[in-house]
N, C-alpha and C positions, 0 to 999 in steps of 0.2 A: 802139675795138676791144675784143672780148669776148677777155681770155687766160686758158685753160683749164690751161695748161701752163707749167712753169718748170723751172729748172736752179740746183740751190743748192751751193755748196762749205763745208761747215762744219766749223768750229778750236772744240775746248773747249779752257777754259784751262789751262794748265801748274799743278799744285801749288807753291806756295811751299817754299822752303828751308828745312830745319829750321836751328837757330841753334846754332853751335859756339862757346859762353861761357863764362866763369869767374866764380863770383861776388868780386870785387875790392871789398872794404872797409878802410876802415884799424882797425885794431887786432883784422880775423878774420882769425889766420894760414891757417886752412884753410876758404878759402870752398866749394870743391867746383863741381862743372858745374851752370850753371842755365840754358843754351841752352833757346831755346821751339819750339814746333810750327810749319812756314808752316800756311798757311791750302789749302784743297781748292780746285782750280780751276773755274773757272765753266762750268756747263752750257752747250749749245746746244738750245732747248725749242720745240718748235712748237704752237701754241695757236690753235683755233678762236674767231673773231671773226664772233657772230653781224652783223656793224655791216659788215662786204666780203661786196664781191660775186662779184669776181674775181681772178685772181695778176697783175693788172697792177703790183704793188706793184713785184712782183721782176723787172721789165725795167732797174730803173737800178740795183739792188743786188744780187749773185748770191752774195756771199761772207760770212758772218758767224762771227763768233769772239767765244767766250768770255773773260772775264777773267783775267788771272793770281792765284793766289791771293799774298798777302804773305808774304815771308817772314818766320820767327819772330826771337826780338828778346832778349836780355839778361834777367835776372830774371825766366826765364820765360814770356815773353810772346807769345804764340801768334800768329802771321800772321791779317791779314784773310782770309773767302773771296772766293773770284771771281766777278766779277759774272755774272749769269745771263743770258744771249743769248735773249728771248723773239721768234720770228716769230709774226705775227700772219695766223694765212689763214684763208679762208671755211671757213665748215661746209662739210662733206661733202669735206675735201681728201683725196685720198689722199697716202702717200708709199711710194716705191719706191727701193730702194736701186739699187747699180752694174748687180745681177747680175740685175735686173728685180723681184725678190722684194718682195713689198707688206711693209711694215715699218710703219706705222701707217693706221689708218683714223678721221680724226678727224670722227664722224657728229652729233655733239651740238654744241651752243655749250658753251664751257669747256672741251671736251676736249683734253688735255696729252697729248703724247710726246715723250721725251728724243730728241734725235735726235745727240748727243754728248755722251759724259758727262768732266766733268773730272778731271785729275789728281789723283791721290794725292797729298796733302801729305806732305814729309819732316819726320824726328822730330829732334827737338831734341837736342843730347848729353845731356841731362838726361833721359832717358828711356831710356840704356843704361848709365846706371849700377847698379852690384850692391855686393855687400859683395866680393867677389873684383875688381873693375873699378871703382876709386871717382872715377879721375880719364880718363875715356875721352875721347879729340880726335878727335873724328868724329862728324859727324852729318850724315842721310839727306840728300841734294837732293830735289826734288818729282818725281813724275813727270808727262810730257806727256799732255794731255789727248786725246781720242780724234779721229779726221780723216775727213771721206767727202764724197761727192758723194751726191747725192738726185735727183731728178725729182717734183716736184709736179704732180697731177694731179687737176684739181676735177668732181667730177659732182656737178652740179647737186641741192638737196633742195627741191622743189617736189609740190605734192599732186597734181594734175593736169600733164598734158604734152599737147600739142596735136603730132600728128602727124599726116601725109598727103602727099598727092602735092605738086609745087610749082603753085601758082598755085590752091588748093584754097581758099582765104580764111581762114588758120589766123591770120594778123597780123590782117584786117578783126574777125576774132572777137575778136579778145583785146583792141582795141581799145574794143570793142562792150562786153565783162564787168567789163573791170578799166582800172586806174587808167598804164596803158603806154601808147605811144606811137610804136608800130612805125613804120617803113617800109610803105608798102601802096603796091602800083601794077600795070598793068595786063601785066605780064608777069612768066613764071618765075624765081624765087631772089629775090626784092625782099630774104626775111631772109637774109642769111651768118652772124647770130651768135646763139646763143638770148637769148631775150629775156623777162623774167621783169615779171607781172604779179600786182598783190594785187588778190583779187577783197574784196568785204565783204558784211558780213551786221548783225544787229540784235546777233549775239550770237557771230561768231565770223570768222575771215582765210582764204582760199585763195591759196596762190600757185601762181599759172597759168605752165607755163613754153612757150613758142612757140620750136620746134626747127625748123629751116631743112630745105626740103622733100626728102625719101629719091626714089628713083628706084628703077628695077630693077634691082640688084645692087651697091645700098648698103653692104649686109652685107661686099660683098666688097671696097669700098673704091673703087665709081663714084658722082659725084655731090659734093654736099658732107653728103650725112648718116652717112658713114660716121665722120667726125670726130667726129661729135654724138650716138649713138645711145647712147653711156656715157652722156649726159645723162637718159635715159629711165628707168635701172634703177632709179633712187629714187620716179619716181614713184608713188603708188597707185593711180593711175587712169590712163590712156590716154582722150584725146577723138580719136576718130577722125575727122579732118575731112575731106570727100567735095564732090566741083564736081558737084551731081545737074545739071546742065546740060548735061554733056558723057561721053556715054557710056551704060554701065550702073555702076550703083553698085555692084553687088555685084562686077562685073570689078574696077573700081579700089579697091573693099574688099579683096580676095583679093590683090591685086596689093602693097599694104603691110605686109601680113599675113603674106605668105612670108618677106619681109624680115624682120622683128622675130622669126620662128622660126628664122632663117639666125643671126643674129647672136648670140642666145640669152641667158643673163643671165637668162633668166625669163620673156624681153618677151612671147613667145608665151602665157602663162600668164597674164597681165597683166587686170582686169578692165575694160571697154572701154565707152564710149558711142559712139554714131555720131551726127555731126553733116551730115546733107544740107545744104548749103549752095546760096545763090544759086537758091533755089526761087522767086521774084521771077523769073526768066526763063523759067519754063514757066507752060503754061498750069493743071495740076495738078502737086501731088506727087506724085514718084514713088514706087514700092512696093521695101518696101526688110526684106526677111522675111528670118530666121535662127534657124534651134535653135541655136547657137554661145551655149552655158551664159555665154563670159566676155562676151558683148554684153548691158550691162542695160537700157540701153533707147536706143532711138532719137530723134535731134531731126530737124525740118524747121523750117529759120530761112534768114533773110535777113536777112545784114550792110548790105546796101544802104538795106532797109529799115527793120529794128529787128523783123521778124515774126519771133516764135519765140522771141528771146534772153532777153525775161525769164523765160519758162518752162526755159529751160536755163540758163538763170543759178542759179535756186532749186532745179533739178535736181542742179548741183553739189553743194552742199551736202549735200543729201538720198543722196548718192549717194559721195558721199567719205567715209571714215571720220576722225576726229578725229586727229591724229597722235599718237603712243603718249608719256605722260607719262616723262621720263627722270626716275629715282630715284637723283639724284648720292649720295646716303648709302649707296646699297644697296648691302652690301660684295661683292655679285656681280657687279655693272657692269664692265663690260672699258669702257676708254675708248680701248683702241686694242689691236692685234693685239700677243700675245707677242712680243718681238724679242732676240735672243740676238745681238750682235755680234762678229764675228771677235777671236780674244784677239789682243791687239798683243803682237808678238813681243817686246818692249822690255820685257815685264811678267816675263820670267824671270828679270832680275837687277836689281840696285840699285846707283846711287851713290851713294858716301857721301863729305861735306868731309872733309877732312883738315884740320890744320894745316900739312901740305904741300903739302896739294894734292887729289888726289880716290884714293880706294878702289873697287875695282867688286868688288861682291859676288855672287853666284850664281852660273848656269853661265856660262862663257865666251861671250861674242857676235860675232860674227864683225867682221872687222877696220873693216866702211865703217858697221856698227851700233854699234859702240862707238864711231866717231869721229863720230857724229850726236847719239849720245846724251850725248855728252862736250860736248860744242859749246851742246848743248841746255840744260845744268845749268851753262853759264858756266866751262867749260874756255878759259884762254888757253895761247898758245905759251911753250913751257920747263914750264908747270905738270910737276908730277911725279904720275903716273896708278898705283895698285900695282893688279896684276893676276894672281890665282893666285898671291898671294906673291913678283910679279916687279918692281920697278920701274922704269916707263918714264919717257921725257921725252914728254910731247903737241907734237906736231907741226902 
């Protein structure tokens, strides 16, 4: 099965502890704080893997999480960071967050988006020390890393797209030009899932993508191309494949036509070849005339026979434009859509260790906030909690 779509829940990791130490030597009466930094908690990163083809990945794993960062250490000594959560998905994956909003579009191979960033590491007591405060017993805990759900969504990046009616011979073709190995047979829908083909040349690759056949009111969600028509928006070319056997071609030209304007994305604007198929069953070829600027030229082939295809084979070529070189250096490259994430309400105050126990610093947080976020930083029962200069017991 071809999966276009997935469901992800991702954890970046918690910041490490900062470290509440004294330095202890014998013979330095006044060793002073040397508590170190924890470490920053590990990302959640989504990364284009020109080497997949599909989100079948993520049918047996939906959940990923970042590393915790280590907490810091005596003498000093800074926390490890957190290890980095890379998912690994096809070019061309979208992501969308809860509220539907596209939050990255990873279109290249190599292209990176955070899609959870980690905690803030806490600071060591040796880092609030002053000449006024030389011997301070407190230092930062980490903060939790960021949390969401996603929806991944892959449209396909292929140079040409082979669209048409069902039973139009768009698999026999792709069969015919490239190096794939469809399903083909002698009734409607043989494809249910698109189906991607490398065509070749002396000097360059097409990948041919074979989109499961539209119907009349596709657009609107009859058929099974309603599912697949996000598939089409990346292509550069449309082959429009036509059964000249059955009918008039221009009706079932116009007839697909309407669809790819209904659905929009571009499709209508799209530059188009038309492939008359299964001309092997008449006695001539049929006439198949248009001023429609996006049509650049016409083929008459038969998959049955092999007439036609290598002159539309070499037509490809001639007829697709080379795909646009990506300049990872160029420092105007977007490699994925701005994304400004919701502030977590947890970011307005801070804990801090005590040597009794824990300090909450900033504005006050409300009562089930403060006891998540207390829980969070390694709060036990009896710990002593000060709060706007009040101290409690944790509960």
């Amino acid at each position: 099965m071809f999966h276009d779509r997935a469901r992800i829940h991702v954890q970046a990791g918690r910041g490490g502890d900062g470290a509440l130490s004294f330095r202890r030597e014998k013979y330095v009466p006044k060793g002073g704080p040397d508590g170190g930094d924890g470490g920053p908690g590990g990302d959640v990163v989504a990364v284009a893997d020109p080497d997949l083809r599909d989100l079948s990945g993520f049918r047996s794993r939906r959940r990923f999480a970042g590393g915790r960062g280590g907490n810091g250490g005596g003498a000093g000594k800074h926390g490890a960071a957190g290890r980095t959560s890379e998912l690994r998905v096809p070019v061309g994956t979208q992501v969308f967050d809860a509220d539907e909003q596209l939050v990255a579009d990873l279109a290249h191979p190599g292209a990176r988006a955070v899609l959870a960033r980690g905690g803030a590491a806490g600071r060591g007591n040796r880092r609030f020390a002053s000449a006024t405060r030389q011997t301070p017993r407190f230092a930062e805990t980490g903060l939790p890393g960021e949390e969401a759900d996603y929806e991944l969504r892959l449209k396909l990046l292929a140079d040409a797209a082979l669209v048409g009616l069902p039973n139009a011979g768009k698999s026999s073709l792709l069969r015919r030009i490239s190096n794939a190995t469809p399903k083909v047979a002698e009734y409607p829908f043989t494809t249910i899932q698109p189906v991607l083909g490398t065509v070749d040349s002396d000097e360059r690759q097409l990948v041919v993508a074979d989109v499961p056949g539209l119907i009349e009111g596709a657009s609107e969600g009859a058929g099974l191309g309603h599912e697949f028509l996000a598939h089409l928006e990346r292509a550069r070319l449309l082959v429009h494949v036509i059964d000249a056997s059955e009918g008039d071609p221009a009706e079932r030209f116009e007839a697909i036509d309407r669809e790819l304007a209904a659905y929009g994305a571009g499709l209508a604007d799209r530059p188009q070849v038309v492939v008359l198929n299964k001309v092997d069953l008449l006695p001539e070829v049929p006439s198949f005339e248009t001023e429609d600027p996006r049509v650049l030229r016409v083929y008459a082939v038969s998959c049955a026979t092999g007439a036609g295809i290598e002159r539309f084979r070499r037509g490809l070529f001639e007829l697709c434009p080379p795909a646009p070189v990506v300049d990872e250096s160029s420092e105007g490259l977007a490699e994925f859509l701005v994304y400004r994430p919701k502030p977590d309400p947890r970011r307005g105050f801070r804990i801090m260790r005590t040597d009794r126990g824990f300090r909450v610093i900033g504005r006050a947080p409300g009562e089930a906030e403060l006891e998540a976020a207390l829980r969070e930083a390694g709060a036990k029962r009896g710990d002593e909690v000060e709060v706007a200069g009040e101290a409690l017991e944790f509960e």
